[in-house]
VOVO-865919 format. One record per residue (C-alpha): x, y, z; residue in three letters. Coordinates in nm, 2 decimals, padded with zeros to 4 digits. Layout:
VOVO-865919
+--------+--------+--------+------+
!     xx !     yy !     zz ! type !
+--------+--------+--------+------+
!      X !      Y !      Z !  ALA !
...
+--------+--------+--------+------+
end
This chain:
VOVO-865919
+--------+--------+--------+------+
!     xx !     yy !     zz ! type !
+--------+--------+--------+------+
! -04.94 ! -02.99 !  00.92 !  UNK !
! -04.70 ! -02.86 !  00.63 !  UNK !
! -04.61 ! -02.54 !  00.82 !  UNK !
! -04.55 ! -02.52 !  01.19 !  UNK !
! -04.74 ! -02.27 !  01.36 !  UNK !
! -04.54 ! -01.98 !  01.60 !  UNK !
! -04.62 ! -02.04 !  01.97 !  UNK !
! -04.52 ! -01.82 !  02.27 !  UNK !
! -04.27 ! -02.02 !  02.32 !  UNK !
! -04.09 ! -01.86 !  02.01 !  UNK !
! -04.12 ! -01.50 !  02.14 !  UNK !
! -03.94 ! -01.29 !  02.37 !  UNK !
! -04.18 ! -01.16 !  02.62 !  UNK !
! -03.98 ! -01.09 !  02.91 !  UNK !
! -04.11 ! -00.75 !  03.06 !  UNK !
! -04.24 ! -00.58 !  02.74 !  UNK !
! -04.56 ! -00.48 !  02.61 !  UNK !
! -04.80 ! -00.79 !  02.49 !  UNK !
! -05.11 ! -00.74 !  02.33 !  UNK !
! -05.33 ! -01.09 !  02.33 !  UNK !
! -05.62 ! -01.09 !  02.14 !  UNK !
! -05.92 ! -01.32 !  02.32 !  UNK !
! -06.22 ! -01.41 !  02.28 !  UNK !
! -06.44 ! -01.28 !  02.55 !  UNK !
! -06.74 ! -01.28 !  02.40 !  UNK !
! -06.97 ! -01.39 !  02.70 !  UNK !
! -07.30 ! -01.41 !  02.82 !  UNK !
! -07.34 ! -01.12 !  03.09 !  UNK !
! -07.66 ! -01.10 !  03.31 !  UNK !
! -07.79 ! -00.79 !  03.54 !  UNK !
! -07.46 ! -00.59 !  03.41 !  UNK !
! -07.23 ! -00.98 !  03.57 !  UNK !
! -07.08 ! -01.21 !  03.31 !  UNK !
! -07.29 ! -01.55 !  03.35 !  UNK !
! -07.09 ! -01.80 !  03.25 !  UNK !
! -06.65 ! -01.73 !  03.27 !  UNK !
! -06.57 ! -02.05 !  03.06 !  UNK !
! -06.40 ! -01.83 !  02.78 !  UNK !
! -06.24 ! -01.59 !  03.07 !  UNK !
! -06.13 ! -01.92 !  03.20 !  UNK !
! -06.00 ! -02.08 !  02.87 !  UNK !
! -05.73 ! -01.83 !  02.88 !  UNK !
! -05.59 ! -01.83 !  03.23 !  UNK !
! -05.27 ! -02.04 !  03.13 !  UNK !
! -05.19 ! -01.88 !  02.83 !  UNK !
! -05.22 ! -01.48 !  03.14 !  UNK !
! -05.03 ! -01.64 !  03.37 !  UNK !
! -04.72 ! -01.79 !  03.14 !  UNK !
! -04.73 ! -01.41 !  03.03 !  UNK !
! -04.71 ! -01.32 !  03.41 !  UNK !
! -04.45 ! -01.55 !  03.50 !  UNK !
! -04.21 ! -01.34 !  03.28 !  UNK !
! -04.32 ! -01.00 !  03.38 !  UNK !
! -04.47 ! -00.93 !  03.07 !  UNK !
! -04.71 ! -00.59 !  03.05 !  UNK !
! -05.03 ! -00.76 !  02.91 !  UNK !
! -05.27 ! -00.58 !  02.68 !  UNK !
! -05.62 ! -00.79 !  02.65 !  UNK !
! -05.86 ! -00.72 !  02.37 !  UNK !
! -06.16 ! -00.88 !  02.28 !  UNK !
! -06.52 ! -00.81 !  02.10 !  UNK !
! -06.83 ! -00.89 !  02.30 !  UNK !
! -07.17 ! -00.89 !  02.09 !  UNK !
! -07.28 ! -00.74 !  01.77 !  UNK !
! -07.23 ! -00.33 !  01.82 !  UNK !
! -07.18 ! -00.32 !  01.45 !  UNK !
! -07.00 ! -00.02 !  01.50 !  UNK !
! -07.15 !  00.14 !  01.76 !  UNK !
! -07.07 !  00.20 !  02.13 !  UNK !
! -07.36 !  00.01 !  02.32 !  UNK !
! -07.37 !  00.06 !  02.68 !  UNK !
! -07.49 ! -00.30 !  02.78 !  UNK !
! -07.17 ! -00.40 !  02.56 !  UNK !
! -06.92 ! -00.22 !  02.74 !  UNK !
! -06.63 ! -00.47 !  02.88 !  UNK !
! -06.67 ! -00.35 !  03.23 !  UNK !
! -06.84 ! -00.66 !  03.42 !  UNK !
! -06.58 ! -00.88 !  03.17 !  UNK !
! -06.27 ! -00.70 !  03.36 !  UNK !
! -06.41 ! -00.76 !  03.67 !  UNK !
! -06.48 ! -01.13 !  03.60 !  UNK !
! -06.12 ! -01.17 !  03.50 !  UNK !
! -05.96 ! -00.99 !  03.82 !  UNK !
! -06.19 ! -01.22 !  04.01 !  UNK !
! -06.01 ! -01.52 !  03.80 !  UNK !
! -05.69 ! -01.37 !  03.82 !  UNK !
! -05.62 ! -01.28 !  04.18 !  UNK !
! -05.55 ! -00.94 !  04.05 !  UNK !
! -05.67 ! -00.62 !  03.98 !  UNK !
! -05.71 ! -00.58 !  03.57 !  UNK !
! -05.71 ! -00.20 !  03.43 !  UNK !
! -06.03 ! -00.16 !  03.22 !  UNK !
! -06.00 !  00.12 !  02.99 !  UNK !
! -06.33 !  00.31 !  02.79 !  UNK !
! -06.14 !  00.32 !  02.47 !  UNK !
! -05.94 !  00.16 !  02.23 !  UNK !
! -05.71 !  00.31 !  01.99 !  UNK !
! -05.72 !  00.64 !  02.14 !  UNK !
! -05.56 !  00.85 !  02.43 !  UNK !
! -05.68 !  00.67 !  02.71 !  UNK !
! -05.57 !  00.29 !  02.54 !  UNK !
! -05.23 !  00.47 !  02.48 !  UNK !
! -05.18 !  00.62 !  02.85 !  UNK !
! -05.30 !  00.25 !  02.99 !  UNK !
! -05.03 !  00.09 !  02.78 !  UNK !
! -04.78 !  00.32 !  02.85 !  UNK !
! -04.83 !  00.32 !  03.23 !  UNK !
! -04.88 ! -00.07 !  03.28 !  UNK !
! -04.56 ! -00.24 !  03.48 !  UNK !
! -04.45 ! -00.55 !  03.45 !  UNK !
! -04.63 ! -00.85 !  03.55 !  UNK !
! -04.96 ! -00.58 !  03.52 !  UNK !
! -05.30 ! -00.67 !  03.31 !  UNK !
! -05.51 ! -00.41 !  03.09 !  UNK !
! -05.80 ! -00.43 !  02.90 !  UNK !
! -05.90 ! -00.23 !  02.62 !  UNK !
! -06.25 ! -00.13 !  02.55 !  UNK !
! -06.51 ! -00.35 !  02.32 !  UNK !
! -06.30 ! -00.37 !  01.94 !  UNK !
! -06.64 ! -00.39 !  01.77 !  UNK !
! -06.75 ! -00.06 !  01.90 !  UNK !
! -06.51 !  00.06 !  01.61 !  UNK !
! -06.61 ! -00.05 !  01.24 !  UNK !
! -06.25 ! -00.04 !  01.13 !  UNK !
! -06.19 ! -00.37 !  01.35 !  UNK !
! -06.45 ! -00.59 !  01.12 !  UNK !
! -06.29 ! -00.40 !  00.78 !  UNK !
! -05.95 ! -00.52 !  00.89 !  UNK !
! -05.85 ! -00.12 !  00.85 !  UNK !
! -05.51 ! -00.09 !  00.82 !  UNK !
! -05.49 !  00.22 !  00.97 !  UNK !
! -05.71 !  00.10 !  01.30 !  UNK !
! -05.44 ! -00.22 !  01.31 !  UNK !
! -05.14 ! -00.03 !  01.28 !  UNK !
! -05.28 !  00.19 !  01.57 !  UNK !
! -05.38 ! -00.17 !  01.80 !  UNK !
! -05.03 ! -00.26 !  01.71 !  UNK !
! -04.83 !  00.02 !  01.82 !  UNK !
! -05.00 ! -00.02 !  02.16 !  UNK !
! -04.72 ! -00.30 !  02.17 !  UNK !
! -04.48 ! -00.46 !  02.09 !  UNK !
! -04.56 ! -00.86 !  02.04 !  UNK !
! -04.90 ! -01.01 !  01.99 !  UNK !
! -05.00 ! -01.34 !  02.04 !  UNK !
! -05.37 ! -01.46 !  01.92 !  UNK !
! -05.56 ! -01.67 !  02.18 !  UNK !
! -05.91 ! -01.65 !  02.07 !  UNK !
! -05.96 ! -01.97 !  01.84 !  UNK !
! -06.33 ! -01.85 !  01.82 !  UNK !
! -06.25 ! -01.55 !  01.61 !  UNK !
! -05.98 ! -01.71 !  01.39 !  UNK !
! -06.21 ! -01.71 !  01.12 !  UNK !
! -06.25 ! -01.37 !  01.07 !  UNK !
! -06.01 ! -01.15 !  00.90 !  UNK !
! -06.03 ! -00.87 !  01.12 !  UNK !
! -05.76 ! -00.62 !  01.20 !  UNK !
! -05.75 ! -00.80 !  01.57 !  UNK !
! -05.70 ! -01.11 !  01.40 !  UNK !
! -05.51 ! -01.04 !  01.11 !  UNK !
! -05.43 ! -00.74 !  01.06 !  UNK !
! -05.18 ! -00.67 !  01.37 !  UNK !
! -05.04 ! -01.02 !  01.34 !  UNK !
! -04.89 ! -00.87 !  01.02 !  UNK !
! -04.70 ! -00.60 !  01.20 !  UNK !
! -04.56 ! -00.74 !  01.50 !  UNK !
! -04.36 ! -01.04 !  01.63 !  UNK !
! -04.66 ! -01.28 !  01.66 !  UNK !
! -04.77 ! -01.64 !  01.80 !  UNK !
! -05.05 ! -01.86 !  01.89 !  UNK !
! -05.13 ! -01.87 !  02.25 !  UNK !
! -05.19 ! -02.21 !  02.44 !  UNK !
! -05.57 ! -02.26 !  02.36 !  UNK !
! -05.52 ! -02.15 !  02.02 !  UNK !
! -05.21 ! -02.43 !  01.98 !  UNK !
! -05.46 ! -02.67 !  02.16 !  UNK !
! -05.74 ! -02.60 !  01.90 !  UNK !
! -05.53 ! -02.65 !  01.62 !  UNK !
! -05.31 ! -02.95 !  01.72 !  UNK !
! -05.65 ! -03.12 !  01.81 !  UNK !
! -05.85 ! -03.01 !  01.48 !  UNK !
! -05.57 ! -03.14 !  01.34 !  UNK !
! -05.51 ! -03.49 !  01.46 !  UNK !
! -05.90 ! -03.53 !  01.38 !  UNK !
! -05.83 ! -03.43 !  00.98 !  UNK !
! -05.52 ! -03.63 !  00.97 !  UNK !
! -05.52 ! -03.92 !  01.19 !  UNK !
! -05.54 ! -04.26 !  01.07 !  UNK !
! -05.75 ! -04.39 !  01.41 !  UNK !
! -06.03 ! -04.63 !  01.33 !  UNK !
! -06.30 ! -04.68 !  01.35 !  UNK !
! -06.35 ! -04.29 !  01.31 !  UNK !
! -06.72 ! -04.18 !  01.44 !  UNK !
! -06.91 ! -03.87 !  01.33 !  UNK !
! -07.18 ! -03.76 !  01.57 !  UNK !
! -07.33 ! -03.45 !  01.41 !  UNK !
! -07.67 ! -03.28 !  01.58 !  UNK !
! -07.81 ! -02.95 !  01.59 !  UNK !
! -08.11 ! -02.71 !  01.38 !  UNK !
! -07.95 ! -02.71 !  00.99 !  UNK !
! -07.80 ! -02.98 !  00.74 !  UNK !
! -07.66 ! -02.65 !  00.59 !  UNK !
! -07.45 ! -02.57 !  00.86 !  UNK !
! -07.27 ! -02.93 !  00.84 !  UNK !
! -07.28 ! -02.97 !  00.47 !  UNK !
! -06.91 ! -02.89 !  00.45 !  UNK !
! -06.79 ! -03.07 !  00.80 !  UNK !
! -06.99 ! -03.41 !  00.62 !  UNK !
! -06.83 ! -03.36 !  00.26 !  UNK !
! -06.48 ! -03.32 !  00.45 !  UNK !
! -06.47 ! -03.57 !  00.67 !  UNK !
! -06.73 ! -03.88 !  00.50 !  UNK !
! -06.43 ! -04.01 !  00.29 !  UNK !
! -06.26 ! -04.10 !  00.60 !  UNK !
! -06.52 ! -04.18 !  00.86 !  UNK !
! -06.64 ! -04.56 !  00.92 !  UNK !
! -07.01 ! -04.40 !  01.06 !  UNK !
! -07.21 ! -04.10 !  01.09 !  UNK !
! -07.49 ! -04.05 !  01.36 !  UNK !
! -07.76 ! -03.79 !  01.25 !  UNK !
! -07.98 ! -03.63 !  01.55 !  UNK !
! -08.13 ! -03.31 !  01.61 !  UNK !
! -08.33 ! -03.12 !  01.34 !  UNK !
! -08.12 ! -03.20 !  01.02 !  UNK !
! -08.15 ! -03.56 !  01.08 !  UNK !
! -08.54 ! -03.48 !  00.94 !  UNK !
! -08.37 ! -03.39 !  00.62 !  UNK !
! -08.24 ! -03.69 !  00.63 !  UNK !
! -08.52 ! -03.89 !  00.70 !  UNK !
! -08.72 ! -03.70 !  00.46 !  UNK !
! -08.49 ! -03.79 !  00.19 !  UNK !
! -08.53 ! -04.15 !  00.22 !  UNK !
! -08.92 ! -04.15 !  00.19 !  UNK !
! -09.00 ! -04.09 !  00.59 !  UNK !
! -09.29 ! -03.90 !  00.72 !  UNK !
! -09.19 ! -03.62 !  00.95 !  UNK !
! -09.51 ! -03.45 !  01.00 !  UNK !
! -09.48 ! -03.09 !  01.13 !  UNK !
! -09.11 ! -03.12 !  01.19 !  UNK !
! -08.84 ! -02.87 !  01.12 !  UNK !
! -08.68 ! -02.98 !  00.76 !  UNK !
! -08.50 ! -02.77 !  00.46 !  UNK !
! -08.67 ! -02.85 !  00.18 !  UNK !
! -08.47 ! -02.72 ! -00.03 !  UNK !
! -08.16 ! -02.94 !  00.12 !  UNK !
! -08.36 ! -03.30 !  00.01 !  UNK !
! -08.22 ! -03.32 ! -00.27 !  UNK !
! -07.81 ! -03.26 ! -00.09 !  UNK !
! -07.93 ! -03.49 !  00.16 !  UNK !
! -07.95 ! -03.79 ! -00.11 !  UNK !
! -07.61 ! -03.71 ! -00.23 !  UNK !
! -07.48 ! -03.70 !  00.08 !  UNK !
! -07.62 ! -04.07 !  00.16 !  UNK !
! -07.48 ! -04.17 ! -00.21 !  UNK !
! -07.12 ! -04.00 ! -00.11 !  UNK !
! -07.17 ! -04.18 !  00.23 !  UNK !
! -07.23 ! -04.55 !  00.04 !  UNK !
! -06.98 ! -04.46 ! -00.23 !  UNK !
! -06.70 ! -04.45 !  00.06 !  UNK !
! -06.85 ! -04.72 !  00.27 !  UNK !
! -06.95 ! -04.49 !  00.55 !  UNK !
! -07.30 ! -04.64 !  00.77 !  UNK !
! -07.51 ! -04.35 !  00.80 !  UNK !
! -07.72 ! -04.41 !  01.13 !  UNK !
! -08.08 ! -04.21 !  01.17 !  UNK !
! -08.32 ! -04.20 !  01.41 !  UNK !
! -08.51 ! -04.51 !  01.50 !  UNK !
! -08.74 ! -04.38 !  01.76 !  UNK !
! -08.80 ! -03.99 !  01.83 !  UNK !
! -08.96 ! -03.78 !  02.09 !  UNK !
! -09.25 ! -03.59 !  01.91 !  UNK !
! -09.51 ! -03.37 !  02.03 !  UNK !
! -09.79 ! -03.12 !  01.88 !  UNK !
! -09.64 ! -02.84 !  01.92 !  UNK !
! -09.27 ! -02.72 !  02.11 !  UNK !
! -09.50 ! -02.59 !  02.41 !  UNK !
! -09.68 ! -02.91 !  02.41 !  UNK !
! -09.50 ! -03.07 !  02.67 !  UNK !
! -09.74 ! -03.27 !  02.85 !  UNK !
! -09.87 ! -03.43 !  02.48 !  UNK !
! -09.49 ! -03.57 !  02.39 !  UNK !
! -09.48 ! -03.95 !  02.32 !  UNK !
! -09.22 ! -04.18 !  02.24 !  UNK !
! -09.32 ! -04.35 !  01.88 !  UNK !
! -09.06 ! -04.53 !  01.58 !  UNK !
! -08.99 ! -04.32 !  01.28 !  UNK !
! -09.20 ! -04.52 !  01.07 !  UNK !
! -09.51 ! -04.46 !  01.24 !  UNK !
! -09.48 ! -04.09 !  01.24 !  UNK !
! -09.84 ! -03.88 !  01.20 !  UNK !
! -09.85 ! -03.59 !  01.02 !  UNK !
! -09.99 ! -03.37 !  01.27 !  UNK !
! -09.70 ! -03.37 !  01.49 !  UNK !
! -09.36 ! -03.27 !  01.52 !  UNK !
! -09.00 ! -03.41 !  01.60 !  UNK !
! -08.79 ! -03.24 !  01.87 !  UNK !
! -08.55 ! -03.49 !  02.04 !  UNK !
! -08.43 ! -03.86 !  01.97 !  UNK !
! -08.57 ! -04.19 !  02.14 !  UNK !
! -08.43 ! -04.40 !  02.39 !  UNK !
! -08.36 ! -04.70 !  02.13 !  UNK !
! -08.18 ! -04.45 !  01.92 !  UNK !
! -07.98 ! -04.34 !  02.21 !  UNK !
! -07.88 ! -04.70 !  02.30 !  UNK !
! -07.78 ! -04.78 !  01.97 !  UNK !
! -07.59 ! -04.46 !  01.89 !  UNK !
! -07.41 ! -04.51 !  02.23 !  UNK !
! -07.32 ! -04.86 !  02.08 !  UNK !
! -07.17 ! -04.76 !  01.75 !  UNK !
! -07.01 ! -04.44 !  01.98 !  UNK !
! -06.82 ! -04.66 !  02.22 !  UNK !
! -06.65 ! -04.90 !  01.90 !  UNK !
! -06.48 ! -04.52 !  01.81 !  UNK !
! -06.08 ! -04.48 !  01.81 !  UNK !
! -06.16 ! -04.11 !  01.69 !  UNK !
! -06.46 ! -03.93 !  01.79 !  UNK !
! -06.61 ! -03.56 !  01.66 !  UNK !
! -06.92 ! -03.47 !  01.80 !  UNK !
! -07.08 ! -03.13 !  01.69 !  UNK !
! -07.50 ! -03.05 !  01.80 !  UNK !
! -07.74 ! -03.13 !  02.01 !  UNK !
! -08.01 ! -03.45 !  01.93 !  UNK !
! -08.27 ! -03.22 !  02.04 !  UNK !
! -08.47 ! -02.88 !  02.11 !  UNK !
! -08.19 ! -02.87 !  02.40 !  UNK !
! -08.34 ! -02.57 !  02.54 !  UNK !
! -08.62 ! -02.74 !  02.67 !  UNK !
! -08.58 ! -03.00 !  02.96 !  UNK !
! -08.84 ! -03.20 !  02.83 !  UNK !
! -08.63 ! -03.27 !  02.51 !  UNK !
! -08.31 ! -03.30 !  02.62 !  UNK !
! -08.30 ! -03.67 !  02.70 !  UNK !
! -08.11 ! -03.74 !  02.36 !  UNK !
! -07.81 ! -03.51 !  02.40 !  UNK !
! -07.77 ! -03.63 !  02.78 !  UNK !
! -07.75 ! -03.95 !  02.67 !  UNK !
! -07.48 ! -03.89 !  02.38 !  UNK !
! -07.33 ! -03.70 !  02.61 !  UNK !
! -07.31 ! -04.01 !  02.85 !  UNK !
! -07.17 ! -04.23 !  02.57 !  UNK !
! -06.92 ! -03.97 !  02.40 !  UNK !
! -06.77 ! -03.94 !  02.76 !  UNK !
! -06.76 ! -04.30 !  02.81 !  UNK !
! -06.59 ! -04.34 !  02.45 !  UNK !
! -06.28 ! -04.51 !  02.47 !  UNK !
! -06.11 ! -04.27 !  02.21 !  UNK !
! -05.97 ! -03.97 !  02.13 !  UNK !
! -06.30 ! -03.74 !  02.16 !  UNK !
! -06.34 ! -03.38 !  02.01 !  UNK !
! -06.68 ! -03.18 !  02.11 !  UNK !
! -06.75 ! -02.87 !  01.94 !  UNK !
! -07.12 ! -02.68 !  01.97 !  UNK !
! -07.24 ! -02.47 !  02.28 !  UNK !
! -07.53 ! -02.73 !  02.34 !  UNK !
! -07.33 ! -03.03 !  02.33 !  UNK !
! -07.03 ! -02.86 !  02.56 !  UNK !
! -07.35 ! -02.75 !  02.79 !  UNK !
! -07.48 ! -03.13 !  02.84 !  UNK !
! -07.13 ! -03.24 !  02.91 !  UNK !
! -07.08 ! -03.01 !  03.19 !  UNK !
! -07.43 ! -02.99 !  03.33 !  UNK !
! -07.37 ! -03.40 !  03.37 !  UNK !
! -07.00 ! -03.33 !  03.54 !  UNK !
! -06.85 ! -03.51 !  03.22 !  UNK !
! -06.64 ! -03.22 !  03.02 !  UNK !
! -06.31 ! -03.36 !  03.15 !  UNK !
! -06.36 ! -03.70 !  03.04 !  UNK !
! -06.39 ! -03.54 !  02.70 !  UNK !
! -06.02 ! -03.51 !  02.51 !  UNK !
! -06.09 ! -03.20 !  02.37 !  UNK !
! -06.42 ! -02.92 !  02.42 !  UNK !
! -06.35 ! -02.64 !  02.12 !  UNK !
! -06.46 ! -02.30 !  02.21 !  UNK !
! -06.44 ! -02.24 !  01.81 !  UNK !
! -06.85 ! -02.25 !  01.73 !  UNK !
! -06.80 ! -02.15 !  01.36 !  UNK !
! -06.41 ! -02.15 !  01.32 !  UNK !
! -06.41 ! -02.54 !  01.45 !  UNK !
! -06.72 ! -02.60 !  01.18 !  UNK !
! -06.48 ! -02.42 !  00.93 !  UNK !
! -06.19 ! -02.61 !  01.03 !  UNK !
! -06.31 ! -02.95 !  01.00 !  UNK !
! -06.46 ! -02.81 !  00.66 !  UNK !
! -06.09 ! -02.85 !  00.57 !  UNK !
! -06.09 ! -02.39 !  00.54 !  UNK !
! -05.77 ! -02.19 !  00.61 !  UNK !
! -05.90 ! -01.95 !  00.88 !  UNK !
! -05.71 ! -01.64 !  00.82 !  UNK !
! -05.61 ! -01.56 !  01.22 !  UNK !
! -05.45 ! -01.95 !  01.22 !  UNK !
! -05.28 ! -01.89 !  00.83 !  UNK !
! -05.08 ! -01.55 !  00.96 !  UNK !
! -04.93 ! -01.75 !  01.25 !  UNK !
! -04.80 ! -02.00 !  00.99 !  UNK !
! -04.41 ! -02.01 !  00.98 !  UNK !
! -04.34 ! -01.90 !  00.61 !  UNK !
! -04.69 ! -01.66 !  00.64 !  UNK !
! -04.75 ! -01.37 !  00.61 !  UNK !
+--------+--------+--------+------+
end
């Protein structure tokens, strides 16, 4: 990387006022948060805060308020989740600008945690208001961005306050980047890219970015239908972007001009329907009918993925091979999963499906790297500047 990125390590915390912008944005169930993997994510970056008596100020968005206070939104259940992770009691304020945020920050001690009230709940936080960031800001008086999962949003969390204080990257956010980082610019090889998941359109940019230097890319899930449609294949009642055929071919035609293999499905999982359970069959590609559709990879495919998986120096997975919601059609991504842990390289996972196999099988921590990004890792890899990463740039703004 040209620029160096700030990192706590590069501001003077000791005992003053620190707000740390995360990204809680969790799934909560009967008014409890059901899975504290993000809470979690951001324990070391708390506790290095703690150890020099800093006053921490937490603020995160949860949901899609789009402005609007929404009771089943409401950070309550998230600040008892993170006392519960802590060890220690975290102040939870109803507001977050106003005079209760202000009185919380005031009053919080040294080695003390607060958290402010949902940022979405106020529109100026998604229009990057100046005068809403200016007002987050002077809650403190040092910020430091931990929430790589936001990082591609210029909102006045993200950006906009990292412009008016002394500001750094936290220690998931630096483990994001350096990470995202050594896959755009490292010269491993043989360099795999394992992509899954519903849309070619969602990867379009990932694939354009990364083909030149890749030595293979896997195709599962419901894009690799575009695929296979592209090059003549049946794929009955499957899920495909028609209008994406034609971006497929010059995709395969950028993949042979570089002297990438592209690998597709040999044998899928099909069935009549998604409820149709009972009615799924194993069959090979070419012998696909038209009345039914295709919602996981095969066994053979798996194998041979697995093979060209465990040749990789360098390893990005992104997607599920499969309608992962449904046990039934899940066999595909377990079996990635299997292989990508097993790989004898430096492995990067991004994708809430894929991350989910990996820990349902007990494998997440033989993976080098699990993003919490969704969308700001796709971004990344699509070789973007994400504004929340750019103003923590030495030399930014």
């Amino acid at each position: 990387m040209a620029r160096r990125m700030r990192t706590l390590r590069d501001l003077d915390v000791t005992e003053r006022r620190v707000l740390v912008r995360v990204d809680y944005n969790v799934p909560l169930e009967n008014g409890q948060v059901a899975d504290d993997t993000r809470i979690r994510a951001t324990v070391e970056t708390i506790r290095w805060l703690l150890d020099r008596r800093a006053r921490i100020i937490l603020c995160t968005h949860l949901g899609r308020p789009k402005g609007q206070v929404r009771e089943e939104l409401r950070l309550a259940p998230v600040a008892a989740a993170l006392s519960t992770v802590l060890g220690q009691s975290v102040r939870y304020v109803r507001d977050i600008v106003g005079p209760e945020a202000q009185e919380m920050a005031r009053r919080l001690q040294p080695g003390e945690v607060g958290l402010l009230e949902n940022l979405r709940f106020d529109p100026r936080e998604e229009q990057n208001d100046p005068e809403f960031a200016a007002a987050l800001a002077s809650l403190a008086e040092c910020y430091v961005n931990d929430a790589f999962g936001a990082a591609h949003r210029a909102h006045a969390s993200v950006v906009g306050v990292a412009k008016l204080l002394p500001s750094a990257a936290g220690f998931l956010m630096e483990r994001e980047v350096a990470a995202l980082e050594r896959v755009l610019h490292s010269t491993e090889r043989p360099f795999v890219l394992v992509l899954g998941g519903a849309k070619v359109s969602d990867k379009i940019g990932v694939i354009e970015n990364l083909l030149p230097r890749a030595d293979a890319l896997l195709l599962g899930g419901g894009m690799a239908n575009t695929f296979l449609r592209a090059q003549g294949f049946e794929v009955g009642r499957s899920l495909v972007e028609e209008d994406k055929v034609e971006e497929a071919r010059r995709l395969f035609a950028l993949a042979a001009k570089h002297g990438v293999r592209v690998e597709l499905p040999v044998d899928v999982v099909v069935a009549p329907s998604l409820s149709a359970v009972d009615a799924r069959q194993i069959i090979r590609v070419a012998e696909m009918p038209a009345d039914q559709a295709i919602y996981d990879i095969g066994p053979e495919t798996v194998r041979h993925f697995a093979a060209v998986i465990a040749t990789a120096q360098l390893l990005v997975w992104n997607g599920p091979m499969g309608v992962y919601e449904v046990p039934e059609f899940r066999e595909g991504t377990r079996g990635v999963a299997e292989a990508v842990a097993a790989c004898p390289g430096f492995t990067l996972v991004g994708g809430g499906d894929s991350v989910a196999a990996l820990k349902e099988l007990g494998l997440a921590d033989r993976v080098d790297h699990l993003s919490t990004g969704g969308g700001a890792t796709l971004e990344y890899l699509e070789g973007r500047e994400l504004p929340g990463v750019a103003v923590l740039m030495e030399g930014g703004e």
